[in-house]
C-alpha positions in Angstrom: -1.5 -85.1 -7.6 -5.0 -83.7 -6.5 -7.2 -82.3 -9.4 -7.0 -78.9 -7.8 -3.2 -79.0 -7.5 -3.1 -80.1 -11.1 -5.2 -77.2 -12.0 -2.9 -75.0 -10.1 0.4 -76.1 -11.6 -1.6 -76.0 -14.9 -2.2 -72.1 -14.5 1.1 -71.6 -13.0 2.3 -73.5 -16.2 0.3 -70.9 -19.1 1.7 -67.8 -16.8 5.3 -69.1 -17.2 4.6 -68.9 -21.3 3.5 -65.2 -20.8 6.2 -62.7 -22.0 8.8 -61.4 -19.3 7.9 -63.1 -16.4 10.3 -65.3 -14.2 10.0 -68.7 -12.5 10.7 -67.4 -8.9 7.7 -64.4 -9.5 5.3 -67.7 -10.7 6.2 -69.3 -7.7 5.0 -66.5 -6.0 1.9 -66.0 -7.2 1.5 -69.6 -7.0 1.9 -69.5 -2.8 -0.2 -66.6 -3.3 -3.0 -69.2 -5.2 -2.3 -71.6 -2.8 -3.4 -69.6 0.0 -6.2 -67.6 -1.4 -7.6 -71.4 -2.6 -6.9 -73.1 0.8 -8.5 -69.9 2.9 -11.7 -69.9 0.6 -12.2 -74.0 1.3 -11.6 -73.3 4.9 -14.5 -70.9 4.5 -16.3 -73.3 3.3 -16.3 -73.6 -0.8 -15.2 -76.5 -2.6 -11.7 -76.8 -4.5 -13.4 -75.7 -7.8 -15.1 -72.7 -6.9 -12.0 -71.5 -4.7 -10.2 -72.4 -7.9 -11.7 -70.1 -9.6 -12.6 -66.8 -7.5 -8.9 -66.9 -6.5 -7.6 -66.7 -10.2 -10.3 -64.3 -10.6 -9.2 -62.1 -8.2 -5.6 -62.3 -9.7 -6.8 -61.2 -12.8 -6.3 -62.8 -16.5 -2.6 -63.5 -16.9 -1.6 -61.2 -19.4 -2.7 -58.3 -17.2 -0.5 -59.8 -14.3 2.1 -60.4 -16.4 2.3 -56.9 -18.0 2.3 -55.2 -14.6 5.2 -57.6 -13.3 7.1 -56.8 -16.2 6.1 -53.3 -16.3 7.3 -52.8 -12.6 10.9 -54.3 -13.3 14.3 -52.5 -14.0 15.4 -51.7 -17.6 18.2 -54.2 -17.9 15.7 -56.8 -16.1 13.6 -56.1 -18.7 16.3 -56.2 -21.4 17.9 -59.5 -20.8 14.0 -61.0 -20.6 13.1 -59.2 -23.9 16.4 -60.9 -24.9 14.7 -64.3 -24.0 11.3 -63.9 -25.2 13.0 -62.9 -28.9 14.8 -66.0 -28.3 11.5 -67.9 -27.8 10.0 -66.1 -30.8 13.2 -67.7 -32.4 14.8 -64.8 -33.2 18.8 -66.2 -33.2 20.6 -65.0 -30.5 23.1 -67.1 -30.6 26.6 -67.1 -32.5 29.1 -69.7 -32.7 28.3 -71.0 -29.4 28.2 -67.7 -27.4 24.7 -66.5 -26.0 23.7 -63.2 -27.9 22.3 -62.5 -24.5 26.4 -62.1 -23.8 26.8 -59.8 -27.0 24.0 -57.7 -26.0 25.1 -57.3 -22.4 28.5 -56.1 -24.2 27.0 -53.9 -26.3 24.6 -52.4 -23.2 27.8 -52.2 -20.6 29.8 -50.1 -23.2 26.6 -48.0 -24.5 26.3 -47.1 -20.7 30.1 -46.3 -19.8 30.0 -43.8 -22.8 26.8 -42.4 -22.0 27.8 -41.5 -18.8 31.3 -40.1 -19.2 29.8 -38.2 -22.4 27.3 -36.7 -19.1 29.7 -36.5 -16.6 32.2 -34.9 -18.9 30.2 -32.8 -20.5 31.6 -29.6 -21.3 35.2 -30.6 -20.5 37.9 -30.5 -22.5 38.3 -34.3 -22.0 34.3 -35.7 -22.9 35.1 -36.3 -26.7 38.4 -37.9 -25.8 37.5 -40.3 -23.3 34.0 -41.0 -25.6 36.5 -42.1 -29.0 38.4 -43.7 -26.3 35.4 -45.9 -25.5 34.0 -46.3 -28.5 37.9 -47.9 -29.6 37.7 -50.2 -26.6 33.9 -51.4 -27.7 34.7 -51.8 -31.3 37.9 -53.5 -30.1 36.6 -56.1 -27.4 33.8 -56.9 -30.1 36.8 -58.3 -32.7 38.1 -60.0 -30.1 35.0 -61.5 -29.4 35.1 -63.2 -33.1 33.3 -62.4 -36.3 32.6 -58.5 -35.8 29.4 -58.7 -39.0 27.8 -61.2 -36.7 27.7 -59.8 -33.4 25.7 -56.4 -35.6 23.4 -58.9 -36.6 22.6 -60.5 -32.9 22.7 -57.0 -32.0 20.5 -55.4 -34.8 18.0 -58.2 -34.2 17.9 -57.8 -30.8 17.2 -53.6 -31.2 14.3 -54.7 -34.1 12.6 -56.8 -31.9 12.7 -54.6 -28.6 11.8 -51.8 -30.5 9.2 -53.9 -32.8 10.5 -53.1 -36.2 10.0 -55.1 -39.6 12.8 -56.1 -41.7 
């Protein structure tokens, strides 16, 4: 490996350990390096200098890494908050299941009752069919195993997306 592809992979390596961002988006930028080195040696720099007016003109990684996250859906950015927490090691985990699995059970039925509650707003049926959720959630969740548990994965999941203390 070339000292300017090692440099490369090396800066592609610390934007991976920025917050939020994914492997196919660090590829991307990494063609993007690739290209932006390779046309300023064509024009006549050397490897080092190209190196560095390319990152440069990408910007400092945390920058580039806020706007990629900032630019993504919510539940994009939910299940990577989920994995960052997990990197802070926060434990999402519980008896083997990923709490990335009790949070997207917890999001799924926190949407389904937010929109019938909108969509039946008014009716005669909206509180109905909410308790009639809210059952199923609180159901499913026992099913899923030890109920006290999955409102910790879940309560440390909302403290750490919302940045609270304990």
């Amino acid at each position: 490996m070339s000292p300017l592809t090692r440099k490369i992979e090396g800066w592609c390596d610390e934007l991976r350990q920025q917050p939020g961002v994914s492997d196919d988006w660090v590829d991307e930028i990494k063609d993007h390096l690739y290209c932006d080195v390779l046309d300023q040696i064509e024009k006549g720099q050397d490897g080092e200098a190209a190196f560095v007016a390319a990152t440069q003109r990408l910007g400092d990684q945390a920058t580039l890494s806020q706007e990629f996250y900032k630019n993504r859906s919510i539940l994009y950015r939910l299940v990577h908050k989920t994995q960052s927490l997990r990197a802070k090691g926060v434990n999402m985990t519980r008896k083997g299941k990923k709490g990335a699995t009790i949070i997207a059970h917890a999001l799924m039925f926190a949407a389904a009752m937010l929109v019938s509650a909108k969509l039946l707003q008014g009716t005669e049926h909206g509180d109905t069919i909410l308790y009639v959720f809210l059952g199923l959630w609180v159901g499913t969740s026992m099913l899923m195993g030890d109920y006290r548990e999955q409102m910790r994965c879940e309560w440390e999941f909302l403290k750490g997306l919302f940045g609270a203390k304990s």
